[in-house]
C-alpha positions as CSV (number, residue, x, y, z in Angstrom):
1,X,4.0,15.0,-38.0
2,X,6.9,12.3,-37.8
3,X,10.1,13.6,-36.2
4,X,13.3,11.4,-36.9
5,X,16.3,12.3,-35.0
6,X,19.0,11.1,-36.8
7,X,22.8,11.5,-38.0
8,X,23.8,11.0,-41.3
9,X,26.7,8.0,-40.7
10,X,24.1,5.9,-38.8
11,X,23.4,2.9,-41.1
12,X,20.2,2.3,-39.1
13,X,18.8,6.0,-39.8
14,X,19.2,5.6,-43.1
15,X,17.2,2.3,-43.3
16,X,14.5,4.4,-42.0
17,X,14.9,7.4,-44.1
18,X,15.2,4.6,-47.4
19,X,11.5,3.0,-46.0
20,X,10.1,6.6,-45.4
21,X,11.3,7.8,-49.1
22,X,10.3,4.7,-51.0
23,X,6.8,4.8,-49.0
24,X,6.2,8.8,-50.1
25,X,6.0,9.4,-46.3
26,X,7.6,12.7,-44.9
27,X,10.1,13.1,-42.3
28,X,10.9,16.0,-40.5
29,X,14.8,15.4,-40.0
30,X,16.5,16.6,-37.0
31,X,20.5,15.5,-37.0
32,X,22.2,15.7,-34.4
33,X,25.2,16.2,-35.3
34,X,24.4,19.3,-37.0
35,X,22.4,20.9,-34.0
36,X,23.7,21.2,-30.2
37,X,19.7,21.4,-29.7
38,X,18.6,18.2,-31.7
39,X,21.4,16.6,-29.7
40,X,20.5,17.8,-26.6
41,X,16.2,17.1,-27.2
42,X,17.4,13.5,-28.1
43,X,19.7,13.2,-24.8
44,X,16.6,14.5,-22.6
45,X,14.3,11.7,-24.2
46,X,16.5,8.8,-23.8
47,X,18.4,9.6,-20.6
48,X,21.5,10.4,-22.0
49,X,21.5,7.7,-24.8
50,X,22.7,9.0,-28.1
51,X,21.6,6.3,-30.3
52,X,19.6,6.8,-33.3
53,X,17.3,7.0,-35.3
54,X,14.6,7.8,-32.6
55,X,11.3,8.5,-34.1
56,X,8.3,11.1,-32.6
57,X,4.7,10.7,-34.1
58,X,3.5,13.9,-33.0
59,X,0.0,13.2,-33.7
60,X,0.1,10.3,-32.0
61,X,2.2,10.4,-29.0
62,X,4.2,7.2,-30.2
63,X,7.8,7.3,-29.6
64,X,10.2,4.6,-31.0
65,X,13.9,4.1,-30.6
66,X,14.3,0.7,-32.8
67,X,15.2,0.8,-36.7
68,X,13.1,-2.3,-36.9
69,X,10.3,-0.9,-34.7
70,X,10.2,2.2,-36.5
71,X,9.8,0.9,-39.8
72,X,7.3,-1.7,-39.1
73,X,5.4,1.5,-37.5
C-alpha cells in the first residue's frame, strides 16, 4: 500500500497525486490538515517537519519526502 501524507494547497502533493492518477496507481491519502492524527504521524516521521507530500510504501519499507523522488519512485 502507498500512503501519501499530504494537504490539499501543497502544489507539490498535487504533482504527486496528478502522476499517481494519470499512472492508475492508488493512493491512500492522509491530509493533514484534516486530521490532528495524520498531522501528528507525519510530525513523528520527520522530526517535527511539516512539509509534504511524504510518501510510505508499506510493502516496501521505502519512505520518501521529495516530490521529485516520489514520482520518479
Amino acid at each position: 500500500m502507498l500512503i501519501l501524507y499530504m494537504h490539499p494547497g501543497c502544489v507539490f502533493s498535487a504533482a504527486v497525486m496528478k502522476t499517481a492518477d494519470e499512472l492508475g496507481i492508488a493512493l491512500e491519502l492522509r491530509n493533514i490538515n484534516a486530521s490532528e492524527q495524520f498531522e501528528k504521524e507525519l510530525l513523528e516521521k520527520q522530526n517535527g517537519d511539516r512539509h509534504t507530500p511524504y510518501l510510505i510504501d508499506t510493502e516496501t519499507g521505502t519512505e520518501l519526502a521529495e516530490s521529485d523522488e516520489i514520482v520518479h519512485y
